[in-house]
C-alpha positions as CSV (number, residue, x, y, z in Angstrom):
1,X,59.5,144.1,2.3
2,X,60.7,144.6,5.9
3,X,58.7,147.7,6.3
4,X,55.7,145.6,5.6
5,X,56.3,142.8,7.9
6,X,56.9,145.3,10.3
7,X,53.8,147.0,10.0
8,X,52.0,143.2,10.4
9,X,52.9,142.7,12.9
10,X,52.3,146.0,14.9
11,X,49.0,145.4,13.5
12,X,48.4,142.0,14.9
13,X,49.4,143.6,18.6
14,X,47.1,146.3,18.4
15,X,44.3,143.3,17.5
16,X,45.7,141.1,20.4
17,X,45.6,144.5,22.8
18,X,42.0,145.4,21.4
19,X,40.8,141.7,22.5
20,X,42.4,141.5,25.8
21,X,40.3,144.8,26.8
22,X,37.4,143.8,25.7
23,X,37.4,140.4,27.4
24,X,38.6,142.5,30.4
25,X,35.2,144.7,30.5
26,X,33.0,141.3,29.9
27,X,35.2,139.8,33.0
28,X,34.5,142.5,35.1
29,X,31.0,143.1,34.0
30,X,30.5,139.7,34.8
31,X,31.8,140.3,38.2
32,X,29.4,142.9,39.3
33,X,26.8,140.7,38.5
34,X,27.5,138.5,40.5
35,X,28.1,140.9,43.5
36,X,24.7,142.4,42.7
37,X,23.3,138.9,42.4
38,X,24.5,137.9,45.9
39,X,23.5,141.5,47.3
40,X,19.8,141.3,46.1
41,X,20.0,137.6,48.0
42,X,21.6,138.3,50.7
43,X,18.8,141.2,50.9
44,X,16.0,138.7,50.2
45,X,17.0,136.0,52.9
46,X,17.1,138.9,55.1
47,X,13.6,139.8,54.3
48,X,12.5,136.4,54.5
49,X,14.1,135.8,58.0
50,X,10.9,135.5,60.9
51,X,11.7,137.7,63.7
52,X,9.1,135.3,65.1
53,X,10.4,131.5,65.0
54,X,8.1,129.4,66.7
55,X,8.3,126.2,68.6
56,X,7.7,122.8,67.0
57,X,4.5,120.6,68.2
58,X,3.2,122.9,70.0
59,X,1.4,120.6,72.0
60,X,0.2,120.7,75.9
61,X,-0.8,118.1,78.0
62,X,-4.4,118.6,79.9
63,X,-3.5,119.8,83.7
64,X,-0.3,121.3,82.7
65,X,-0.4,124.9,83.4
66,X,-0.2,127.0,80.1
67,X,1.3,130.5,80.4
68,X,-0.2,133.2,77.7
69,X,3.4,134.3,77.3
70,X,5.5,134.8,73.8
71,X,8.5,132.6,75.6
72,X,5.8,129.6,76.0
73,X,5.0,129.9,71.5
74,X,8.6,131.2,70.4
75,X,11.7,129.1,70.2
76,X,14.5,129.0,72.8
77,X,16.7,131.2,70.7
78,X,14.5,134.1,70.2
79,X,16.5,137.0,71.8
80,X,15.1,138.5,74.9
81,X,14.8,142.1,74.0
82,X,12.2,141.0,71.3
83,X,10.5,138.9,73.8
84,X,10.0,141.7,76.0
85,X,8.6,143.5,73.1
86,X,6.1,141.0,71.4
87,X,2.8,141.7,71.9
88,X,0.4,138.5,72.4
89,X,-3.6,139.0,72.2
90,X,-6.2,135.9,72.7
91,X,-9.5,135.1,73.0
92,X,-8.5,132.9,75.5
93,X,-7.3,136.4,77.8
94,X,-10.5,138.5,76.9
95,X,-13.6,135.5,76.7
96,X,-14.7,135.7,80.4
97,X,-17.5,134.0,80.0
98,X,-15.4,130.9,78.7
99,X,-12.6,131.1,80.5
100,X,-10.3,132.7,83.3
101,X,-6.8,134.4,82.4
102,X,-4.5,135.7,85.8
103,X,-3.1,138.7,84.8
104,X,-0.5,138.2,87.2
105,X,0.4,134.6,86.5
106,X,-0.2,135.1,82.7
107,X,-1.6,131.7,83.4
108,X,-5.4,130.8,81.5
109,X,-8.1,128.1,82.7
110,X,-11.6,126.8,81.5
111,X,-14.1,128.7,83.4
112,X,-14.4,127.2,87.2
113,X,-11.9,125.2,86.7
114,X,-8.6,124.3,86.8
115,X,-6.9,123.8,83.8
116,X,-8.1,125.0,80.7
117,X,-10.2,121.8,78.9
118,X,-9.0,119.9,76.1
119,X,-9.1,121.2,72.5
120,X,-7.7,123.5,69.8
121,X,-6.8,127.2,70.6
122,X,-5.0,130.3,68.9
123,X,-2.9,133.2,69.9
124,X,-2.0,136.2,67.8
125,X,1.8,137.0,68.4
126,X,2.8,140.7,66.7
127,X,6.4,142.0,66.5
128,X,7.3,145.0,64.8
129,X,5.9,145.0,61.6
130,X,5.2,141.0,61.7
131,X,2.5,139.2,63.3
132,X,1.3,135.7,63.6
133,X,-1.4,133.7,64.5
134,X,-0.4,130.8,66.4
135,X,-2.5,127.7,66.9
136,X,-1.9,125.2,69.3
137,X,-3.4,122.4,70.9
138,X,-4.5,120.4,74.5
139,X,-4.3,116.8,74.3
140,X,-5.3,113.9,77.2
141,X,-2.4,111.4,76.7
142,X,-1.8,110.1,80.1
143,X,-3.6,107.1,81.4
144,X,-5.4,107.1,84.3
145,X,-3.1,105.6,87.9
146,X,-4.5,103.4,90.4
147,X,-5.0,104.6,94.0
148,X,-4.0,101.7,97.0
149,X,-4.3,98.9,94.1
150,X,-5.3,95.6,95.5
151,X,-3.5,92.8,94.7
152,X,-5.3,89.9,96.7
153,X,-9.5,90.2,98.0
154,X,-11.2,88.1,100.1
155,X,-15.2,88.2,99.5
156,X,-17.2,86.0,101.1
157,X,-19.1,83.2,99.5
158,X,-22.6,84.2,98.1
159,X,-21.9,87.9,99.3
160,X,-24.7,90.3,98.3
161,X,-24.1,93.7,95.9
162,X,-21.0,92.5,94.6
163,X,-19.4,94.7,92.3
164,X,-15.5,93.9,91.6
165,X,-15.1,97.4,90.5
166,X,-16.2,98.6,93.7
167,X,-12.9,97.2,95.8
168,X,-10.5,99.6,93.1
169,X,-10.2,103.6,92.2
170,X,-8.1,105.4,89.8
171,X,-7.2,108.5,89.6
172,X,-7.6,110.7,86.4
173,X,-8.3,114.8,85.3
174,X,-10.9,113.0,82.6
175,X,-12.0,110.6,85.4
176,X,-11.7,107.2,84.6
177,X,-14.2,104.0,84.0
178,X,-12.5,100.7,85.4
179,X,-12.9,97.5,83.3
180,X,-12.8,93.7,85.1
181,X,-12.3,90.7,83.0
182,X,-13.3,88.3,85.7
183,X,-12.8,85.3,83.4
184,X,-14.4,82.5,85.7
185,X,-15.3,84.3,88.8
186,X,-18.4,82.7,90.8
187,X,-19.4,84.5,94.1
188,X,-21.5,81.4,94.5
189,X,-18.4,78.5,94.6
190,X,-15.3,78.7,97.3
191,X,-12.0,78.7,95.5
192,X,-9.8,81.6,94.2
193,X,-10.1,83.1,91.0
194,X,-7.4,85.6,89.2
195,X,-9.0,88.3,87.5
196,X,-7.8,91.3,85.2
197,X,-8.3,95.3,85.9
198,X,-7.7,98.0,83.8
199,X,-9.2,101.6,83.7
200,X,-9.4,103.9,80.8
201,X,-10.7,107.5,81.0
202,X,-12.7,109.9,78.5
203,X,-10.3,109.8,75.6
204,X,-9.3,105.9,75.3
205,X,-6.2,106.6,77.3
206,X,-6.0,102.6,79.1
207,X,-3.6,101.2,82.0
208,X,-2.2,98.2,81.2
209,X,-4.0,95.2,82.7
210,X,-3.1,94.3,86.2
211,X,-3.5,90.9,87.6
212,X,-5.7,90.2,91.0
213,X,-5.9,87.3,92.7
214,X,-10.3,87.0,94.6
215,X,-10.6,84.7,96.9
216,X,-14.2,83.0,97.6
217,X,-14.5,82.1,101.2
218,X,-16.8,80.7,103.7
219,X,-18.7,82.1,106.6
220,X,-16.2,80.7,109.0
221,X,-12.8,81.7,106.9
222,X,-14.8,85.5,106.9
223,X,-15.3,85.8,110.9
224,X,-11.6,84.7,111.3
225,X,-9.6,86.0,108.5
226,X,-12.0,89.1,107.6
227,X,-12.9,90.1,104.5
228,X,-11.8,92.9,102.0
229,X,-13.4,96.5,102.6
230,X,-14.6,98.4,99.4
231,X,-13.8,101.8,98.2
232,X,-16.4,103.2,99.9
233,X,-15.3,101.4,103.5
234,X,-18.4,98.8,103.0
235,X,-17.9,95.0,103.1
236,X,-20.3,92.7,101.2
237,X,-21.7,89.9,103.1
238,X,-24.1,87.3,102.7
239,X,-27.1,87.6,103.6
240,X,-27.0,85.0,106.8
241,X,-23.8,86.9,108.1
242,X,-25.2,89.9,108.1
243,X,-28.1,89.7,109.5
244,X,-25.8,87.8,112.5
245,X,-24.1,91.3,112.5
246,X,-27.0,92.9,113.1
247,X,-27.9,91.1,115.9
248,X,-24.8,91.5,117.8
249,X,-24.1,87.7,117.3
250,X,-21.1,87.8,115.5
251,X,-18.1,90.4,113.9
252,X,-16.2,90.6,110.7
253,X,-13.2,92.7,110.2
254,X,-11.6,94.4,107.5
255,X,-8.8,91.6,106.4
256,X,-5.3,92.9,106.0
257,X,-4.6,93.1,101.8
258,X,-1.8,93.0,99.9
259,X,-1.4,96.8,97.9
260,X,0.3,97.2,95.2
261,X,3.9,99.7,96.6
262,X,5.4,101.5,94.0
263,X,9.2,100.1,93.3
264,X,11.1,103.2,94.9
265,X,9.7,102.0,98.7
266,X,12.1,98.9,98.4
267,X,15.1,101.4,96.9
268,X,14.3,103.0,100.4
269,X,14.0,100.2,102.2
270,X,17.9,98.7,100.9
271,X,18.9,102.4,101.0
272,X,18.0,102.4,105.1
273,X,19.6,99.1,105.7
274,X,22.7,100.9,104.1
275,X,22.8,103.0,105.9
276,X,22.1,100.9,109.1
277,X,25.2,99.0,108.3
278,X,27.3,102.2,108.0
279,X,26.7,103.8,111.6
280,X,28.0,100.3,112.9
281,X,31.1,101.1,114.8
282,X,33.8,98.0,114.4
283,X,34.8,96.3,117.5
284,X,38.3,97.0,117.3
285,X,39.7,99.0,120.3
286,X,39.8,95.3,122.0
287,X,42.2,92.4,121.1
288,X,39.6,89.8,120.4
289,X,39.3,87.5,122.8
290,X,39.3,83.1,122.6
291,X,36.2,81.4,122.0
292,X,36.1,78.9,124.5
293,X,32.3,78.1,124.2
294,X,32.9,75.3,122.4
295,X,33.1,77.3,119.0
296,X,29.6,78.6,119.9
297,X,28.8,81.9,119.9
298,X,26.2,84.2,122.0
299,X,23.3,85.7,119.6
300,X,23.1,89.3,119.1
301,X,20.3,91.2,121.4
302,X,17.0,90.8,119.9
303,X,15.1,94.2,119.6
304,X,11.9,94.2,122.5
305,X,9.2,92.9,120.6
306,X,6.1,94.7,120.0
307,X,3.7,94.7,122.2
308,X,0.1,95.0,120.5
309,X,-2.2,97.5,122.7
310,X,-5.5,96.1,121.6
311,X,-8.8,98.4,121.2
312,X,-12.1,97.9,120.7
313,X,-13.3,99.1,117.7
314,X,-17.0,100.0,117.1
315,X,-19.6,100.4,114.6
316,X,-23.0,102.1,115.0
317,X,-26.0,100.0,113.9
318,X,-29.4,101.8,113.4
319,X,-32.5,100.1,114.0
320,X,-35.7,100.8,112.6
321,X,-38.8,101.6,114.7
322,X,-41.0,98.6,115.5
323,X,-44.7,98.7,115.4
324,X,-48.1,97.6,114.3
325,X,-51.3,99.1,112.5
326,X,-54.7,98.9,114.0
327,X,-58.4,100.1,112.6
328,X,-59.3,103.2,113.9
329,X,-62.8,104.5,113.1
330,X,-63.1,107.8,111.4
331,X,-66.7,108.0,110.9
332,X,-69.8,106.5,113.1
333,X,-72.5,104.1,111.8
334,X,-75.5,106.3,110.4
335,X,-79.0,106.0,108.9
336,X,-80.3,107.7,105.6
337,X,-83.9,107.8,104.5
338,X,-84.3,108.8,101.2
339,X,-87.8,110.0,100.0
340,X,-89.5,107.4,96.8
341,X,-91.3,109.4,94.5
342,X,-94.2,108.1,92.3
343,X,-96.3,109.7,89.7
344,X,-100.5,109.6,89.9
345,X,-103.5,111.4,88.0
346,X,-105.1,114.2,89.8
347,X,-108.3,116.0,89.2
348,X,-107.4,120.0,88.8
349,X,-110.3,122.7,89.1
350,X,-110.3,124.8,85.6
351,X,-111.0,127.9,87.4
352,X,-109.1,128.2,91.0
353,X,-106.3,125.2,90.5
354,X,-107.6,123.3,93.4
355,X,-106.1,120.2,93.3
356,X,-109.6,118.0,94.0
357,X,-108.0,114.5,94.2
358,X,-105.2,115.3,96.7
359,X,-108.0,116.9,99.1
360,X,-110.8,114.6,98.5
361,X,-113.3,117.3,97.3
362,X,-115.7,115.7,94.8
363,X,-115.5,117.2,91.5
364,X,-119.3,117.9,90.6
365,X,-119.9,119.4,93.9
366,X,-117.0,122.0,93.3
367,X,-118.2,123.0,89.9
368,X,-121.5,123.5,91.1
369,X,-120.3,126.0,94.0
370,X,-118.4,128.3,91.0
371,X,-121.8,128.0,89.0
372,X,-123.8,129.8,91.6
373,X,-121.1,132.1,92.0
374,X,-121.9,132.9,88.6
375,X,-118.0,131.4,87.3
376,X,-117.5,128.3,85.1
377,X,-117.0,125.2,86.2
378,X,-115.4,121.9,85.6
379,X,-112.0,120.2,85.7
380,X,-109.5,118.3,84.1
381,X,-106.8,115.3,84.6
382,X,-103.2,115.8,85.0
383,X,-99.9,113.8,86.5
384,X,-98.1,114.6,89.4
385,X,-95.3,113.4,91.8
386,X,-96.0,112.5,95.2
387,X,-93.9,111.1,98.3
388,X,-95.2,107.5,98.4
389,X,-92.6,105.8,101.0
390,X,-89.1,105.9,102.5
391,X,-85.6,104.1,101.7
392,X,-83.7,103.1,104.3
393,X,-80.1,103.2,103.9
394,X,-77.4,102.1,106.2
395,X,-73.8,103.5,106.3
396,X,-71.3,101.5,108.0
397,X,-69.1,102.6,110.3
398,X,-65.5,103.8,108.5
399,X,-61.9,102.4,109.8
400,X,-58.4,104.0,108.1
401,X,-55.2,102.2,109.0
402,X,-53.3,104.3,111.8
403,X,-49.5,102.7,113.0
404,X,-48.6,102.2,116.1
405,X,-45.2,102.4,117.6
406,X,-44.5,99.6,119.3
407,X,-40.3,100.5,120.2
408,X,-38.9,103.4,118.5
409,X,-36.1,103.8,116.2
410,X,-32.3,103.0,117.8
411,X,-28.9,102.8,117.3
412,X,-26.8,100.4,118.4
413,X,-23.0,100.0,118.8
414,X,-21.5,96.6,117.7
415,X,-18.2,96.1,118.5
416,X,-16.7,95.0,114.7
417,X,-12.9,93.6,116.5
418,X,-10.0,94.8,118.3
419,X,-7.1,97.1,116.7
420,X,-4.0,97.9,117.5
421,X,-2.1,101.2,117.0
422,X,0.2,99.3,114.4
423,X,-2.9,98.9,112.4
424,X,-3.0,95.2,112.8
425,X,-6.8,93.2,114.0
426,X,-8.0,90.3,115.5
């Protein structure tokens, strides 16, 4: 009975020993799977891993200068020994006819001109055994800037060839249209009216509206304030003034505007005053001494004035030739006669053609002369023309037009006003 226990139970450790090496080889079976597993993906990312990462929007803005160069497609962290080693090919490099590459610059254009235009492109990046096409992109984002803006005109009243746009210019690579809203702006009425500018260029890009005061004067305001100079260095005035100018009898000057600065000229205006205060030296080396000016105390020196050195300033006035026309004849008086024709019945001889009628011969007589010549005679009727007067026709005399210069063309130099060096008129 022992002996058989025994033997049980040796048996049920050989089972237990049996299982354990089994699950063993599963575990470990397991286990290379899962190494193999992680092998094969490690392998894949590996393979799937771009040697040629490239940049995210890309996206130039027109006038920027676009280099044909991997760095300018491929992101930052792109190693530089594969740089140096990617190929990049273009239509934009080869297209000569479209546009111009620098070989030196690596740097690309629209044909004459100087940055390439906006629109879609593509270059071909190649690496190795990898190789991309790369589109990107130039896009006009930038609104267009005002040149000298003008914050205040003077126009006079019932000016001629007003145009508000005239007096303002900005500056864009699409060029630029400039919009007024001029609300209730009347050349014809004194007063001053605000008005709104804006200017957008070829693709919608728009400033934000900036306000202008215009101010309407009259004649006399004009000759002693001036009035505002366009773009174009003209100044609109009515017609009554400017004929006066003309004819030496009076002057308008250019007025002195208010322009728009840009906010950094008072930074460097404060910054100066600074820096004014700090090369002050303090009064200190001497003990102070009593005010005994009845608490009054002597002003600081004034800085010498400025003293205006006024010039005459000139413009050049040309002056059409004066004259007249007068009738000068061309062609003398002459006579024409001109023959009247009429038609009568003649008597013809039938055998020589004498024309009996026209030379008074009697018929009968001349037929009897070819009878004894031993020839037929007679004759027959027939119509002919004949001269039977003259017309008398009178051509007149012919006159053209011819001018005659009077005074010939001048110019003429009208003083416009004094200026000083400072830049300041009267």
């Amino acid at each position: 009975m022992e002996n058989q226990n025994t033997n049980n139970s040796n048996l049920n450790k050989d089972e237990k020993q049996k299982k354990n090496q089994k699950r063993n080889v599963v575990l470990i079976g397991l286990a290379l799977l899962v190494c193999a597993g992680a092998g094969i993906g490690y392998a894949v990312s590996n393979n799937n891993k771009s040697t040629l990462p490239l940049k995210e929007d890309l996206i130039f803005e027109y006038g920027e200068a676009i280099k044909l160069e991997p760095k300018t497609f491929l992101s930052n962290d792109v190693e530089e020994n594969v740089l140096s080693s990617v190929e990049l090919t273009s239509d934009l490099m080869s297209n000569a006819e479209k546009y111009t590459f620098d070989k030196k610059k690596f740097t690309v254009t629209s044909k004459d001109k100087k940055y390439l235009d906006v629109g879609e492109y593509e270059v071909s990046l190649k690496y190795s055994k990898e190789s991309k096409d790369v589109p990107f992109e130039v896009k006009d984002t930038k609104a267009p800037v005002f040149e000298d803006f003008l914050t205040e005109i003077r126009i006079e009243q019932n000016a001629e060839d007003v145009d508000l746009k005239d007096y303002f210019k900005a500056n864009d690579l699409s060029s630029a249209e400039i919009t007024i809203d001029k609300q209730d702006f009347d050349i014809k009425k004194k007063g001053k009216y605000d008005i709104s500018v804006s200017a957008t260029d070829k693709y919608k890009n728009t400033t934000e509206k900036k306000s202008v005061v215009v101010k309407v004067v009259d004649s006399k305001d004009a000759k002693k304030n001036g009035l505002t100079e366009t773009v174009d260095g003209k100044i609109p005035m009515s017609k009554e003034t400017k004929e006066k100018v003309d004819k030496g009898e009076t002057t308008i000057k250019k007025s002195e505007d208010k322009v728009e600065k840009p906010n950094s000229d008072k930074n460097n205006s404060n910054s100066n005053n600074n820096s004014n205060n700090s090369n002050e030296k303090p009064n200190s080396d001497k003990p102070s001494k009593p005010n005994n000016d009845n608490n009054t105390s002597k002003p600081n020196e004034k800085p010498s004035e400025h003293t205006h050195n006024w010039v005459e300033q000139f413009k050049t006035v040309h002056h059409e030739e004066k004259g007249h026309y007068e009738n000068v004849m061309v062609a003398d008086k002459w006579i024409e006669y001109k023959p009247i024709y009429d038609y009568v019945v003649h008597d013809i001889c039938n055998t020589c053609g004498f024309d009996l009628t026209a030379n008074g011969v009697d018929g009968a007589s001349h037929a009897k002369q070819h009878m004894l010549n031993g020839e037929p005679g007679g004759h027959h009727s027939e119509t002919v023309q004949i001269e039977v007067g003259k017309e008398e026709i009178v051509h007149e005399a012919v006159y053209e037009k011819k001018w005659v210069v009077d005074k010939p063309a001048w110019d003429e130099k009208v003083s416009i006003g004094f200026k000083c060096e400072c830049g300041k008129w009267k």
